[in-house]
MOPAC internal coordinates of N, CA, C and O (Angstrom, degrees):
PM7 1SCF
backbone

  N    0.0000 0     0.00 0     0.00 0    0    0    0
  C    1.4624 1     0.00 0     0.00 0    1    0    0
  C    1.5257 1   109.35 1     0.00 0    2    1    0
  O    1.2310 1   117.97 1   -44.67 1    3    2    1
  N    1.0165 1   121.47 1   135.33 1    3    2    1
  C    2.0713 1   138.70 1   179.16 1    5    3    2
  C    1.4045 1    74.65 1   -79.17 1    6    5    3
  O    1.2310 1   136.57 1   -35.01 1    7    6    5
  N    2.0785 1    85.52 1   144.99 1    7    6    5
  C    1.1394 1   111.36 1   179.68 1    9    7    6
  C    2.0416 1    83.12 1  -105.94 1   10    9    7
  O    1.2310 1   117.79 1  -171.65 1   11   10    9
  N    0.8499 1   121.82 1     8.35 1   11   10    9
  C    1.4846 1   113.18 1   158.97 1   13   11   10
  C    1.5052 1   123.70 1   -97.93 1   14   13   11
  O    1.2310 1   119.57 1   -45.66 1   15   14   13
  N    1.0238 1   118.42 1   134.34 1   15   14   13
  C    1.5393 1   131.32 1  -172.23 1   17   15   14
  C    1.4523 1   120.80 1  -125.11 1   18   17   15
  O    1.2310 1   117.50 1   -69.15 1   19   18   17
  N    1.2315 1   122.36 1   110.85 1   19   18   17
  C    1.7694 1   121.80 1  -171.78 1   21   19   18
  C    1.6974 1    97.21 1   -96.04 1   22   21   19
  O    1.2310 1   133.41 1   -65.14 1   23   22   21
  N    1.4629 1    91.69 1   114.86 1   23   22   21
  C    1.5090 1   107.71 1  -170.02 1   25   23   22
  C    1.8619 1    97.91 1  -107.75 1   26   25   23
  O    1.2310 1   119.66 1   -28.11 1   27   26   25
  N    0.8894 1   118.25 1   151.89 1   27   26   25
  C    1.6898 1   132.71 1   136.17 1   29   27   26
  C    1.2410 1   124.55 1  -112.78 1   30   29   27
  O    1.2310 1   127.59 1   -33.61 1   31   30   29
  N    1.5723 1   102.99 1   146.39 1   31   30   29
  C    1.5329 1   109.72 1  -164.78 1   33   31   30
  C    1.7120 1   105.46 1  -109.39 1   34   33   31
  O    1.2310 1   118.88 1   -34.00 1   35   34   33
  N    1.1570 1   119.73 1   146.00 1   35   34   33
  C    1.6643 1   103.76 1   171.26 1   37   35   34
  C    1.3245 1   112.73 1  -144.30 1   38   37   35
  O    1.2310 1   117.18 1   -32.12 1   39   38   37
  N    1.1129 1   122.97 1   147.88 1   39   38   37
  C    2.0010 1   114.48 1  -170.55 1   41   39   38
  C    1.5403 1    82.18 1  -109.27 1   42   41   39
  O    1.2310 1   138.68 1   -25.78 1   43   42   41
  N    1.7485 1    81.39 1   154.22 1   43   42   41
  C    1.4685 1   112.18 1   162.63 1   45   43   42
  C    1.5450 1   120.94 1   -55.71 1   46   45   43
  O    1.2310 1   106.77 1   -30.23 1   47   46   45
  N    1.0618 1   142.23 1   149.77 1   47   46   45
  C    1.5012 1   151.59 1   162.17 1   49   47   46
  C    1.4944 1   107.67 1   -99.93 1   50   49   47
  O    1.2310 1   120.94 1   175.47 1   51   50   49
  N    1.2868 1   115.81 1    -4.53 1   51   50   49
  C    2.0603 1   107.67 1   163.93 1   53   51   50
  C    1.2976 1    86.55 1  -110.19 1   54   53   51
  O    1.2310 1   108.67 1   136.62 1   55   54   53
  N    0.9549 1   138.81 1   -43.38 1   55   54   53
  C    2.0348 1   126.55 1  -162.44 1   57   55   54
  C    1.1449 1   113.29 1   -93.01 1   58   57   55
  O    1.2310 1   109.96 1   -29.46 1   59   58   57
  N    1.0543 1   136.45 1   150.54 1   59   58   57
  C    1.5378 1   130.42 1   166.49 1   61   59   58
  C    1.6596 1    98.73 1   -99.66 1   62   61   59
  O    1.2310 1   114.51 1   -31.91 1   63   62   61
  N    1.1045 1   128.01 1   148.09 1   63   62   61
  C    1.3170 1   124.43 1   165.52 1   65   63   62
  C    1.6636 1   103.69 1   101.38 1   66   65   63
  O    1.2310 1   125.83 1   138.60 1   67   66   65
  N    1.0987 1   106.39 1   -41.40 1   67   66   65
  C    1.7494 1   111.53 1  -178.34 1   69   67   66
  C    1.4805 1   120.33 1   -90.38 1   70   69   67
  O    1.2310 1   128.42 1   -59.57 1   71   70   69
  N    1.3746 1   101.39 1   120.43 1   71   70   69
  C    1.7669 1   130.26 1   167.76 1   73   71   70
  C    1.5166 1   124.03 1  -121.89 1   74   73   71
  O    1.2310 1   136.97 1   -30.20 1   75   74   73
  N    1.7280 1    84.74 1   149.80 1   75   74   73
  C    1.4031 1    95.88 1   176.69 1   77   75   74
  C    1.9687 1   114.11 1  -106.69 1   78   77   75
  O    1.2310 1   126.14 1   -36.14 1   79   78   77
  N    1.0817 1   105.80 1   143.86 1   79   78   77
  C    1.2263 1   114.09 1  -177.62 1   81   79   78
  C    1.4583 1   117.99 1  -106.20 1   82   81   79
  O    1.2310 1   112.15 1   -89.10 1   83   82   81
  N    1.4338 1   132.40 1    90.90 1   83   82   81
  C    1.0455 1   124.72 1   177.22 1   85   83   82
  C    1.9182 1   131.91 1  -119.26 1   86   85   83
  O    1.2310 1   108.33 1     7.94 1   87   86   85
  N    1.4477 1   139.41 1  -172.06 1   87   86   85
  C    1.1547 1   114.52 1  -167.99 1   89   87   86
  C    1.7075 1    90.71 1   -76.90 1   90   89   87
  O    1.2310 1   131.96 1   -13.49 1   91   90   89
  N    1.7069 1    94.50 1   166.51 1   91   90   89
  C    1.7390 1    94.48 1   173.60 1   93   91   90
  C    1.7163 1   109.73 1   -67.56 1   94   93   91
  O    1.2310 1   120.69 1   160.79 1   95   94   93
  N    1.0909 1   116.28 1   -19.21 1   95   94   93
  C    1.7806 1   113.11 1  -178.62 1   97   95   94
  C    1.2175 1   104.89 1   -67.86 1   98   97   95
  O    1.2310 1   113.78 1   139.20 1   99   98   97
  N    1.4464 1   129.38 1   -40.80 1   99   98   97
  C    1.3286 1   126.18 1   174.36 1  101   99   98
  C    1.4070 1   146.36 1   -50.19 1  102  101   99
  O    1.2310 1   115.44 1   -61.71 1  103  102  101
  N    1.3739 1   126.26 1   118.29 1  103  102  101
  C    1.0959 1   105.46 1  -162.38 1  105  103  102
  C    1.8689 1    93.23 1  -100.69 1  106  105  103
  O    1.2310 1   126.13 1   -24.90 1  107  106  105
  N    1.2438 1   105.83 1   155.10 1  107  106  105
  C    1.8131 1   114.47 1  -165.64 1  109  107  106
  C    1.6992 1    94.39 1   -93.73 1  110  109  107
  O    1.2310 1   116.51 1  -154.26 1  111  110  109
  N    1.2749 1   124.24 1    25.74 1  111  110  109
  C    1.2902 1   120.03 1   165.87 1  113  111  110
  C    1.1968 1   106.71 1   -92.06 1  114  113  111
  O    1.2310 1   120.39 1   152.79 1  115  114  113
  N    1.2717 1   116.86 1   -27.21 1  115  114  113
  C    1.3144 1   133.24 1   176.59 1  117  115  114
  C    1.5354 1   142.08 1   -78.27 1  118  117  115
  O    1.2310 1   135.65 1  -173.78 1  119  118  117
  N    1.7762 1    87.31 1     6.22 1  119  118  117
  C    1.5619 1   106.22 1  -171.09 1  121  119  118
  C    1.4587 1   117.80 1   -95.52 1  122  121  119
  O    1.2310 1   106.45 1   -42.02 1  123  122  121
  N    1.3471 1   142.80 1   137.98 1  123  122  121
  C    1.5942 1   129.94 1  -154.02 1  125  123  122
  C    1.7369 1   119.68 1   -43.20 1  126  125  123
  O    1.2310 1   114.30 1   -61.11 1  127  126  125
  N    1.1261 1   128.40 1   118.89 1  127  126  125
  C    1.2995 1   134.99 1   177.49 1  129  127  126
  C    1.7669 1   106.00 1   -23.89 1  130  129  127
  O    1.2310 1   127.45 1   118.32 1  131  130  129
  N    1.5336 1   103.26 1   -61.68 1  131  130  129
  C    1.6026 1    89.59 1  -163.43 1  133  131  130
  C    2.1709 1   101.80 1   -74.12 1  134  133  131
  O    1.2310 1   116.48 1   151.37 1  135  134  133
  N    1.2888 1   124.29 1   -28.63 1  135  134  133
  C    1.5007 1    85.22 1   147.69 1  137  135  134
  C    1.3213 1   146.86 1   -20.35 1  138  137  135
  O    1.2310 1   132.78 1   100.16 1  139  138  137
  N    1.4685 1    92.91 1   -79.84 1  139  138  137
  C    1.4423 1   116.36 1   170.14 1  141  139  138
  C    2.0876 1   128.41 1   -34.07 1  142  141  139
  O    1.2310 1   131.90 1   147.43 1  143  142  141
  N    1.4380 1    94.62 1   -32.57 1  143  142  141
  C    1.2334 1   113.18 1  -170.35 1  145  143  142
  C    1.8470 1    85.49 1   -73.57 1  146  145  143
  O    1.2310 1   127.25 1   115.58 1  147  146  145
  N    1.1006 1   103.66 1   -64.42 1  147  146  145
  C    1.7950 1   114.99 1  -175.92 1  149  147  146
  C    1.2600 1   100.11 1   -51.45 1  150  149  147
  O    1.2310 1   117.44 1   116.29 1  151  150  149
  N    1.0759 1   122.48 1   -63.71 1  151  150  149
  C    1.5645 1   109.09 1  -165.80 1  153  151  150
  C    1.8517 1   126.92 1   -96.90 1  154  153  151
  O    1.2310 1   131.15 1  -157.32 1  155  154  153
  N    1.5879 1    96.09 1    22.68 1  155  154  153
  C    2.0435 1    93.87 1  -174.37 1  157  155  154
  C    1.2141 1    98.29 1    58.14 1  158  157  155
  O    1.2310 1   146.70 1    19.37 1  159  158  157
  N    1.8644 1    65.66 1  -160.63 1  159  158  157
  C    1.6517 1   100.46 1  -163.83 1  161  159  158
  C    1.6669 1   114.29 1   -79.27 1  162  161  159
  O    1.2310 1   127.06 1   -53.70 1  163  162  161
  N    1.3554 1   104.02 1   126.30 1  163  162  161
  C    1.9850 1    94.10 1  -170.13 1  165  163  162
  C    1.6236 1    95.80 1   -73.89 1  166  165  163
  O    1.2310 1   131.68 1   -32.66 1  167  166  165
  N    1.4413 1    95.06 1   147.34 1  167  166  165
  C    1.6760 1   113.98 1   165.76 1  169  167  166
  C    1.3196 1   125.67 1  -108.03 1  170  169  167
  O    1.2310 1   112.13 1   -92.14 1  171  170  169
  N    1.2605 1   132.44 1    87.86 1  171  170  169
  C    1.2115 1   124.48 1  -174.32 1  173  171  170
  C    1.9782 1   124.80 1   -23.51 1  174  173  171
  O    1.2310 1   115.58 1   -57.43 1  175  174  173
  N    1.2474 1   125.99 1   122.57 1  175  174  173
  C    1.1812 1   100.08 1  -173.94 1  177  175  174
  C    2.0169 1    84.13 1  -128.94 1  178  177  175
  O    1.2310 1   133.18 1   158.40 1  179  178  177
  N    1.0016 1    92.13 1   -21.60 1  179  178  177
  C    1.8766 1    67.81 1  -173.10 1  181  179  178
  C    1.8452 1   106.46 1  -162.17 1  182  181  179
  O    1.2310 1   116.59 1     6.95 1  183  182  181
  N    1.0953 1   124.08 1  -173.05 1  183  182  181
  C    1.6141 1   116.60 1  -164.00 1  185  183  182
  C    1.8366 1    76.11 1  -154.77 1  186  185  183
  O    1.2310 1   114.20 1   -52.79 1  187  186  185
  N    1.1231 1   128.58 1   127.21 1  187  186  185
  C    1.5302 1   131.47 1   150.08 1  189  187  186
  C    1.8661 1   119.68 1  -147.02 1  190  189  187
  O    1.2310 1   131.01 1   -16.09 1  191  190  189
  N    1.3985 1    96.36 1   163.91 1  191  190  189
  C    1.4905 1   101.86 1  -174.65 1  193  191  190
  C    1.1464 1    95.39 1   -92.42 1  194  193  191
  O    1.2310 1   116.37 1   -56.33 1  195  194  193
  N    1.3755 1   124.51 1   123.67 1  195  194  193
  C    1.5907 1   128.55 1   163.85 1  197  195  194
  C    1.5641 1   106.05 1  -129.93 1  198  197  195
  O    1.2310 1   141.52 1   -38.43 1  199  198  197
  N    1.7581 1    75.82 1   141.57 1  199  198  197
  C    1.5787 1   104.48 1  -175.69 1  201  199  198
  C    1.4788 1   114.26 1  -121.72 1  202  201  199
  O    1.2310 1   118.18 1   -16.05 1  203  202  201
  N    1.2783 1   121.07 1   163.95 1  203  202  201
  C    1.3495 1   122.40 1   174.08 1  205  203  202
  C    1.9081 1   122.73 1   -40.00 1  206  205  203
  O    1.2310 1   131.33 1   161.96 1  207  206  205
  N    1.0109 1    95.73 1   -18.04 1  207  206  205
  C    1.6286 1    98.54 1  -166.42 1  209  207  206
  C    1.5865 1   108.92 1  -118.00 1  210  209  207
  O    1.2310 1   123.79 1   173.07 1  211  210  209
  N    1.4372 1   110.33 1    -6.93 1  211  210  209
  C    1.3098 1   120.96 1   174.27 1  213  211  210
  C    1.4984 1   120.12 1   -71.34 1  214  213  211
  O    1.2310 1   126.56 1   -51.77 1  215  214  213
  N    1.6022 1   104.99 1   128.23 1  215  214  213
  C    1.6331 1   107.22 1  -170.93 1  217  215  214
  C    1.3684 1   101.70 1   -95.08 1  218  217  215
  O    1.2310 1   130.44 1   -43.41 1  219  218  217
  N    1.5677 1    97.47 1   136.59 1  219  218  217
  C    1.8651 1   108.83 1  -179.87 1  221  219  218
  C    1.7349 1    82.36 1  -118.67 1  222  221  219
  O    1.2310 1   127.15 1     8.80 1  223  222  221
  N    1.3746 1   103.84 1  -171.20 1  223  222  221
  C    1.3511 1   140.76 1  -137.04 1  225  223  222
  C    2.0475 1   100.26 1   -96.56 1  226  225  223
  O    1.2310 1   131.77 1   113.65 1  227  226  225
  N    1.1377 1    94.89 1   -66.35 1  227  226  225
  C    1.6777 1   117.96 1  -179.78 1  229  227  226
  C    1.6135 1   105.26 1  -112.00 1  230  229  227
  O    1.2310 1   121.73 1   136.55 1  231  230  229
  N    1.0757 1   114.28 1   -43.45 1  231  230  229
  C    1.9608 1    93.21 1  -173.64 1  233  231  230
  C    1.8618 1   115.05 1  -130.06 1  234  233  231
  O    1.2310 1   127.59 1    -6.59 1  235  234  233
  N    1.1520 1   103.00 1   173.41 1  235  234  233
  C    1.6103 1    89.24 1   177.34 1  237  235  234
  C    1.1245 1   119.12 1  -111.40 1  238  237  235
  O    1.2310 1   127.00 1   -34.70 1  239  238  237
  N    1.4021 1   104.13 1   145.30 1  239  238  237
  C    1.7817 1   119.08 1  -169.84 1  241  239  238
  C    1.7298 1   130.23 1   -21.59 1  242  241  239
  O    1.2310 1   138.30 1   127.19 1  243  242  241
  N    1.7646 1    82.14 1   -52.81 1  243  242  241
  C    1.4211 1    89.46 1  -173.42 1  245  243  242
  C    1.5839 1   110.91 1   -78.08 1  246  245  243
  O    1.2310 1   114.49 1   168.80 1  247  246  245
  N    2.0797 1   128.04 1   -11.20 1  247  246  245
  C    0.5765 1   118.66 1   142.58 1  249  247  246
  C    1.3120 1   159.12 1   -47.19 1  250  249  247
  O    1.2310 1   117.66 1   147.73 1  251  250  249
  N    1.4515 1   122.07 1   -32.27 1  251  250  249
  C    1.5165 1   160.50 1   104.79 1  253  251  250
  C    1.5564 1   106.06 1    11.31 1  254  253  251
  O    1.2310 1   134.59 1    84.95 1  255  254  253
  N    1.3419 1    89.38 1   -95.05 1  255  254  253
  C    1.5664 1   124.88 1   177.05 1  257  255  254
  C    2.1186 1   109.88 1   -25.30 1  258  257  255
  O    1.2310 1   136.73 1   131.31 1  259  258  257
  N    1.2755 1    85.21 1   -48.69 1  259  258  257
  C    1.6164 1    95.75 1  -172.84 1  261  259  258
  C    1.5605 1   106.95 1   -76.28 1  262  261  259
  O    1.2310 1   127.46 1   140.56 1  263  262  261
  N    1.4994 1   103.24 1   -39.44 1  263  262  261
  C    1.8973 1   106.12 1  -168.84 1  265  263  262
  C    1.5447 1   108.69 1   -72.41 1  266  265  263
  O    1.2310 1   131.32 1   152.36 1  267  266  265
  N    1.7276 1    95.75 1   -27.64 1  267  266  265
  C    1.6360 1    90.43 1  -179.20 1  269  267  266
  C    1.8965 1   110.66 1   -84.64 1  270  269  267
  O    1.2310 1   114.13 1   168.80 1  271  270  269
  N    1.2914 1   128.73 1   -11.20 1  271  270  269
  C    1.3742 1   143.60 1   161.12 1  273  271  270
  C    1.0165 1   104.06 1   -69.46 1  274  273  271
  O    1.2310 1   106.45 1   158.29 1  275  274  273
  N    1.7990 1   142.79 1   -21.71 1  275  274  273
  C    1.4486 1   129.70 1  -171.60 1  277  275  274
  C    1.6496 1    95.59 1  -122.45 1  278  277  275
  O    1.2310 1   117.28 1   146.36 1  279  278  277
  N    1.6040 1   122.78 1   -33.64 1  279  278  277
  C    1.3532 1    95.08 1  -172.23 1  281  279  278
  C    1.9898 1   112.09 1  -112.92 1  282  281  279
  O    1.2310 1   133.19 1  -176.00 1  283  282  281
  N    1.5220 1    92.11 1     4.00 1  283  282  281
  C    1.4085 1    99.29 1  -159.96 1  285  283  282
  C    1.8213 1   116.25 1    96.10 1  286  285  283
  O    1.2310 1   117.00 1   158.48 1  287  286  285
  N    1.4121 1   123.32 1   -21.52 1  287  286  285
  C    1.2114 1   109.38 1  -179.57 1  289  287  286
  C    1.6425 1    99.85 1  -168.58 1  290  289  287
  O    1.2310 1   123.59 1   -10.07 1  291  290  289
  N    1.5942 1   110.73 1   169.93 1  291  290  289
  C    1.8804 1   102.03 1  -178.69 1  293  291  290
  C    1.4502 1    81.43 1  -119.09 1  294  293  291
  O    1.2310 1   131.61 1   -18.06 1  295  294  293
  N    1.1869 1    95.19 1   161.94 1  295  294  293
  C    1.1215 1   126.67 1   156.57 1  297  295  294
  C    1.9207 1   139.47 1  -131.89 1  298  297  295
  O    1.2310 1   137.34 1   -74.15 1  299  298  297
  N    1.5461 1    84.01 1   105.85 1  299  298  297
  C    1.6029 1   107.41 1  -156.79 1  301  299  298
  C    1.9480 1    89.24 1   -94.44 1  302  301  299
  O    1.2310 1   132.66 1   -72.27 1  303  302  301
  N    2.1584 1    93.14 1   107.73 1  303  302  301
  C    1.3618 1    98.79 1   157.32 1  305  303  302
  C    1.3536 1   135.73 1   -64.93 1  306  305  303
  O    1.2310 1   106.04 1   -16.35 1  307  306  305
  N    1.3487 1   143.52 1   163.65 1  307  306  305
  C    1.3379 1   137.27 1   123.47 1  309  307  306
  C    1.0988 1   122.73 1    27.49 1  310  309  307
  O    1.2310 1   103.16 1   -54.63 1  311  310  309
  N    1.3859 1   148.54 1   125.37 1  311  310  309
  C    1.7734 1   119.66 1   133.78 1  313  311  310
  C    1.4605 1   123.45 1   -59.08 1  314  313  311
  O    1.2310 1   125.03 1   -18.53 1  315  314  313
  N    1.5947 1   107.95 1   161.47 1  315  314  313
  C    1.1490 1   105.83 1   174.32 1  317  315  314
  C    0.9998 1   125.38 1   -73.79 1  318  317  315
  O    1.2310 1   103.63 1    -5.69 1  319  318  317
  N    1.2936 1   147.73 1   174.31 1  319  318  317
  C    1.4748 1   144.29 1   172.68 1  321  319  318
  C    1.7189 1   107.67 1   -59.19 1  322  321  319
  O    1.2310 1   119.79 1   142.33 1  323  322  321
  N    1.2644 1   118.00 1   -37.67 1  323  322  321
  C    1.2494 1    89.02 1  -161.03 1  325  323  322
  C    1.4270 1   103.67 1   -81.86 1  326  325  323
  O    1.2310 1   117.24 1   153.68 1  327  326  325
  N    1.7190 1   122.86 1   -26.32 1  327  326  325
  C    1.4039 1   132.67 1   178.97 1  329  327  326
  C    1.7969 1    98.70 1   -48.91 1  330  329  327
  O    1.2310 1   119.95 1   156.87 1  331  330  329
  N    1.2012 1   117.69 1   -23.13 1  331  330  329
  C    1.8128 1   102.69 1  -162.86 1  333  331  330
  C    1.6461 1   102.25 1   -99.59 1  334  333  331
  O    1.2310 1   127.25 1   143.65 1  335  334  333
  N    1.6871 1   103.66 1   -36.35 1  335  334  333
  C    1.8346 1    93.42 1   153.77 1  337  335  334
  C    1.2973 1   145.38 1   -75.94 1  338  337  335
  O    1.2310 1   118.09 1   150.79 1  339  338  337
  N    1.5352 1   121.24 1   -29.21 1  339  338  337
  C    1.2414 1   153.68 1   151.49 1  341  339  338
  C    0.9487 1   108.42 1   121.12 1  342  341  339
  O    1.2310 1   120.10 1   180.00 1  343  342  341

């Protein structure tokens, strides 16, 4: 198994702050309904290669990496309020 992974990223259209992370072959129509219900319509926001050692924003790669190997995709909430004031 490549420790490289071609991901797409897509934000929510009810949440601000919340994305789904899935493989780039995937299409997010295809992702479980009651997700979908929670999180709208996905918006494409970006396409990247992530690897185990690659730094994202809110979670870590290989965290990512593993949820999309066990569920098909992550799902990266919101911050909390106090994380967005400090």
């Amino acid at each position: 198994m490549s420790d490289k992974h071609l991901i797409s990223i897509y934000r929510s259209s009810k949440r601000e702050g919340m994305y789904v992370f899935v493989p780039r072959e995937t299409d997010p129509a295809t992702l479980p309904s009651s997700l979908m219900t929670y999180f709208g319509h996905p918006i494409h926001a970006m396409d990247l290669v992530l690897t185990p050692d690659r730094k994202l924003a809110r979670a870590s790669a290989s965290d990512v990496i593993a949820a999309i190997g066990d569920q098909g995709f992550y799902l990266q909430m919101p911050p909390k309020e106090t994380e967005v004031t400090g």
